[in-house]
C-alpha positions as CSV (number, residue, x, y, z in Angstrom):
1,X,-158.0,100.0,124.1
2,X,-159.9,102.1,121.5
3,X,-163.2,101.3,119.6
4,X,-163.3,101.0,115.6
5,X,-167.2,101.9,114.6
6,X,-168.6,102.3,111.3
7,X,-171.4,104.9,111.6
8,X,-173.8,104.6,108.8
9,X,-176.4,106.5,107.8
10,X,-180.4,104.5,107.2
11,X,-181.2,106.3,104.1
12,X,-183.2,104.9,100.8
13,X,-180.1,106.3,97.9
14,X,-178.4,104.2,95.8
15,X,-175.2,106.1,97.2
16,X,-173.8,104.7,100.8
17,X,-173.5,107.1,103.3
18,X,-171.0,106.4,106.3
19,X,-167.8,107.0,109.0
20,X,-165.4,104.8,110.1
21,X,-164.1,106.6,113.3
22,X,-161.7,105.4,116.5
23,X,-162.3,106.3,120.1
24,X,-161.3,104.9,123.7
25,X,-163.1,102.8,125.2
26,X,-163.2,104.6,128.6
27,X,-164.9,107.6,126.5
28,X,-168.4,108.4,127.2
29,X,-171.6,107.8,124.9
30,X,-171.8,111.4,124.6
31,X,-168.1,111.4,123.1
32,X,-169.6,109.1,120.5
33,X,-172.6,111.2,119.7
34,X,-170.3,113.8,119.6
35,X,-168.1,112.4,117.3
36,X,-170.7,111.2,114.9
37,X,-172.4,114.6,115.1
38,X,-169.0,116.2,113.7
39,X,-167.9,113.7,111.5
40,X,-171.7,114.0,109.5
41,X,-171.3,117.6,109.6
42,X,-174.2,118.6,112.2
43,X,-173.9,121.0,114.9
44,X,-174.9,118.3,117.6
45,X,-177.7,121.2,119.2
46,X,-180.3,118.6,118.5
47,X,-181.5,116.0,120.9
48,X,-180.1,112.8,120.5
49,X,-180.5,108.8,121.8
50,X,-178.6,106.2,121.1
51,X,-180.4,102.6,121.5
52,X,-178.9,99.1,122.1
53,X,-179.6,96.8,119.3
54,X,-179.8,93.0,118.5
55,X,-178.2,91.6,115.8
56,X,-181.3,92.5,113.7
57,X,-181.4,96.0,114.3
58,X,-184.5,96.1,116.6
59,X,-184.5,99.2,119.1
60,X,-183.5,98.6,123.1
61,X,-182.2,100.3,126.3
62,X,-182.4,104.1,125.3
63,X,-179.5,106.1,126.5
64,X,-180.5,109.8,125.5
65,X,-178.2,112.7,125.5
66,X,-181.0,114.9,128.0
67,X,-183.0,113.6,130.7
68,X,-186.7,114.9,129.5
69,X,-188.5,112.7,131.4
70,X,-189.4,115.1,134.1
71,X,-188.6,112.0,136.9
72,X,-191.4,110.0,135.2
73,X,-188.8,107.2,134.0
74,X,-185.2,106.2,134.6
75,X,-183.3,107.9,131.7
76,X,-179.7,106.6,130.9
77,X,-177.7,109.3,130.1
78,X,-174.8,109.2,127.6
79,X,-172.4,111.7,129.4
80,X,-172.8,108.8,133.0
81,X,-172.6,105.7,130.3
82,X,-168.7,104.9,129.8
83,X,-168.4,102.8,126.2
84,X,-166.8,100.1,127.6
85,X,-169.7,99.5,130.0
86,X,-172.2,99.8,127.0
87,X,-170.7,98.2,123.8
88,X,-168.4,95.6,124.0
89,X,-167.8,91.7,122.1
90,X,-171.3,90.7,122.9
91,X,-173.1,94.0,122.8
92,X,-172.0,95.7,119.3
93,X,-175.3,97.0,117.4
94,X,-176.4,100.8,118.4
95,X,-179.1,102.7,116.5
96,X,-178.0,106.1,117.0
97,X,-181.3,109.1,116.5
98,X,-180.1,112.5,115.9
99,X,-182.9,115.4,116.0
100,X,-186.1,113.8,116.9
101,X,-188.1,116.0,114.1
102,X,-186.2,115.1,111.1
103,X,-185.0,111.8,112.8
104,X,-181.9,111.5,111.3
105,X,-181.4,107.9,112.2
106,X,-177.8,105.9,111.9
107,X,-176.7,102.1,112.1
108,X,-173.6,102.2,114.7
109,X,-171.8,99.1,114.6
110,X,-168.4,98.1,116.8
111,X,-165.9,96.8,113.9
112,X,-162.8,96.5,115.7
113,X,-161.2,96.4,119.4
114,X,-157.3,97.5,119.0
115,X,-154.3,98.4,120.6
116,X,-153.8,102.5,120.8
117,X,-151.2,104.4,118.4
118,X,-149.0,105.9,119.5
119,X,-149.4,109.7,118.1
120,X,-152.9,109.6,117.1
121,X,-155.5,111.9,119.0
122,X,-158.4,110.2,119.8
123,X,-161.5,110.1,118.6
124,X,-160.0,110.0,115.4
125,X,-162.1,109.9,112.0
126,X,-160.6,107.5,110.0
127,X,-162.5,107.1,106.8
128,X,-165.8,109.0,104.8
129,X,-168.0,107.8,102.2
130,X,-170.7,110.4,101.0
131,X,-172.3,112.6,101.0
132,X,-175.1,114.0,103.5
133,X,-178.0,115.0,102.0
134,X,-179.9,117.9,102.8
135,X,-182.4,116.8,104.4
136,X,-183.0,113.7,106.4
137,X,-184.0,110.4,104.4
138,X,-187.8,109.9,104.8
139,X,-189.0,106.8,107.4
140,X,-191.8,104.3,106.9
141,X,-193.1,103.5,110.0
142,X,-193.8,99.7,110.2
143,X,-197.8,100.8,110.8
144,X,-197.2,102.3,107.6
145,X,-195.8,99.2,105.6
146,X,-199.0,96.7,106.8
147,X,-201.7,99.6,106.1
148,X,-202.5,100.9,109.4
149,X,-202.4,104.4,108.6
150,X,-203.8,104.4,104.8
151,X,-204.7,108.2,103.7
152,X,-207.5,106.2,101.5
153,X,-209.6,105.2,104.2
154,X,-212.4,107.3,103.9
155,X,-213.9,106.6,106.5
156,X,-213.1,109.7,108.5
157,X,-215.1,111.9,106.3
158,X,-216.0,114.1,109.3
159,X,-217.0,117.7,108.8
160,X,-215.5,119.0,112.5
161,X,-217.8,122.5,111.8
162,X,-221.4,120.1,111.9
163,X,-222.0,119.1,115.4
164,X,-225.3,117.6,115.3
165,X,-223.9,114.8,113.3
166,X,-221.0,114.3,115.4
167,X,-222.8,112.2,118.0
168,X,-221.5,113.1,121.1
169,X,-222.4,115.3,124.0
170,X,-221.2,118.8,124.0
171,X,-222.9,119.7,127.8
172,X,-220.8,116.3,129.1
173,X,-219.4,118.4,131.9
């Protein structure tokens, strides 16, 4: 069977930005990241995660293209993660990360389960709508949207070079 997704890029333009592309079902997560990393025109040398996601688009499961975790936490990797053991009917929504610093973030959704054509290599890019832009759309955090991190708050008017006023112990140890 192969997987129809639409990839879509999260960014704040008035243009849409994203792929439609096919790919089997017994292909690996990484095959995906790889797929969308091609298909948006990046070099995929970034780290990556994709994240399972409810119908409202709020991050799960991480499976991440490296294991960083230095054996601290069970890390899901994409190349171990088949697709059909990861997305299926009930389990459609990803939120895909690409490069942590810019956090180029996409919507992946499962459109379609179909039959495979006969003569068509797969993954296949079907269809593209827009263009990248140059650099990654910016993110409001949700701390961010309810105030949390207001620059305005002068309350932090601290001058780190007076240390008398600083109230704190600098012979603690």
């Amino acid at each position: 069977m192969i997987y129809r997704f639409r990839v879509i890029l999260d960014n704040d333009t008035e243009d849409d930005v994203f792929r439609d592309l096919e790919i089997k079902e017994t292909d690996t997560m990484e095959d995906l990241h790889n797929i969308i990393t091609q298909s948006f025109g990046f070099d995929g040398t970034e780290v990556a995660s994709f994240y399972l996601s409810d119908d409202e688009w709020n991050q799960g499961e991480e499976f991440s293209l490296f294991d960083m975790s230095e054996g601290m936490n069970q890390v899901r990797l994409m190349n171990e993660a088949k697709l059909s053991d990861t997305v299926h009917e009930a389990q459609t929504k990803l939120i895909y990360v690409y490069d942590f610093l810019n956090m180029w973030t996409f919507y992946v959704e499962l459109a379609e389960i179909a039959e495979e054509t006969e003569g068509v290599d797969y993954p296949n890019l079907m269809f593209v709508q827009g263009q990248v832009p140059d650099d990654a759309p910016e993110k409001i955090f949700e701390a961010e949207k309810n105030g949390e991190f207001d620059d305005d708050d002068d309350d932090d008017d601290y001058n780190i070079d007076d240390y008398d006023n600083l109230d704190f112990d600098e012979h603690w140890n």
